[in-house]
C-alpha positions in Angstrom: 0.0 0.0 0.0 2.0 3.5 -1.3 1.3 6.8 0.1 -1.2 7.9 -3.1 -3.4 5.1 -2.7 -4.0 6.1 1.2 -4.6 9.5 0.1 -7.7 8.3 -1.7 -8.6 5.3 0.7 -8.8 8.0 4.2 -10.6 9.9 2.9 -13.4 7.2 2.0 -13.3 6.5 5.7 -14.0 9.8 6.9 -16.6 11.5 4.3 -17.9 7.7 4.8 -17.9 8.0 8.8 -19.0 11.8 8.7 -22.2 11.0 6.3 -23.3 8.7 9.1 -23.0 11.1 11.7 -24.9 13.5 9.9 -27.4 10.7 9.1 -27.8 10.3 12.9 -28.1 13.7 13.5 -30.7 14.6 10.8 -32.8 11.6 12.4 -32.8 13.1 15.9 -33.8 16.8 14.9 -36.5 15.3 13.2 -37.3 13.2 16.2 -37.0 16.5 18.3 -39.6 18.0 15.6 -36.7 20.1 13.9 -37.1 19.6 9.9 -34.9 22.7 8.8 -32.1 20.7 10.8 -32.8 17.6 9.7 -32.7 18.2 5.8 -29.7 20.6 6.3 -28.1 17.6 8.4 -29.0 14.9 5.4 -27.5 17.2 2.8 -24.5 17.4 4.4 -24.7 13.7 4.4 -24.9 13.5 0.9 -22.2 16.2 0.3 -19.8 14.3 2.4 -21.1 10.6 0.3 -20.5 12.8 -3.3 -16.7 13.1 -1.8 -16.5 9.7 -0.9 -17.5 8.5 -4.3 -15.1 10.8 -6.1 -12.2 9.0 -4.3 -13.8 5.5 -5.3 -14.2 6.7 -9.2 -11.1 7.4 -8.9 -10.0 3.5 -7.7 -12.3 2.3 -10.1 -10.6 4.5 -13.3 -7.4 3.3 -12.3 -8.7 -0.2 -12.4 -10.6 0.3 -15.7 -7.2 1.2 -17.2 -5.3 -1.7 -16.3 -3.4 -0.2 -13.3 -2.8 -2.2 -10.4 -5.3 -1.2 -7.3 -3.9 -3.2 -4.5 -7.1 -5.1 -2.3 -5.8 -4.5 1.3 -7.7 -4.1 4.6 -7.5 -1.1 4.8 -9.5 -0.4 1.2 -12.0 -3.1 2.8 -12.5 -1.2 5.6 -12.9 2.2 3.7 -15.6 0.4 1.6 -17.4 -0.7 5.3 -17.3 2.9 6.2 -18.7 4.3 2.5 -21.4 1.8 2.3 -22.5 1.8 5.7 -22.6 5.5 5.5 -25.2 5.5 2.5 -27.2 3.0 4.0 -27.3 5.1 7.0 -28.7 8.0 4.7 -31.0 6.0 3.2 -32.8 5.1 6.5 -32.6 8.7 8.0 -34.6 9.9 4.9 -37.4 6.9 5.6 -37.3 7.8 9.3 -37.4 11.4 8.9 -40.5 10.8 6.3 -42.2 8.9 9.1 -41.5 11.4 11.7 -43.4 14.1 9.5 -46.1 12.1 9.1 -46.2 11.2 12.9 -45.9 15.4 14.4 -48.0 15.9 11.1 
């Protein structure tokens, strides 16, 4: 594992990590009957997932053209923390719907 391929592979951990966070945080304003904060928390959630992705398109181009992308724990892990992070967005988005419907 060099140096560049970390640079993209981090950075998958944290935009993947902080879209959760702001996943969980746009489900409890909406729990707390705050809508403005949760939507402005769940776009930041997909801001931070958009940045993630970039850093993946860029694993998958180099892939595409034949260069070696080494498979190492650490790109596993980074792929745990992307895809957990969308799924986490996902859900908020449901939960939030249901809380709107709920405080009505």
């Amino acid at each position: 594992m060099n140096d560049e391929q970390m640079a993209v592979i981090m950075p998958l951990i944290m935009y993947g990590g902080e879209a959760k966070s702001s996943a969980i945080e746009a489900i409890q304003a909406a729990k707390a009957g705050d809508f403005t904060k949760a939507d402005s928390a769940i776009q930041a959630a997909n801001e931070a997932i958009v940045k993630a992705h970039h850093g993946q398109t860029e694993l998958l181009t180099k892939a595409a053209n034949g260069e070696a992308v080494d498979v190492s724990i650490y790109m596993v892990h980074a792929q745990d923390h992307l895809m957990t992070g969308i799924a986490f967005v996902d859900l908020a988005k449901e939960i939030i719907a249901l809380y709107q419907v709920i405080q009505g």
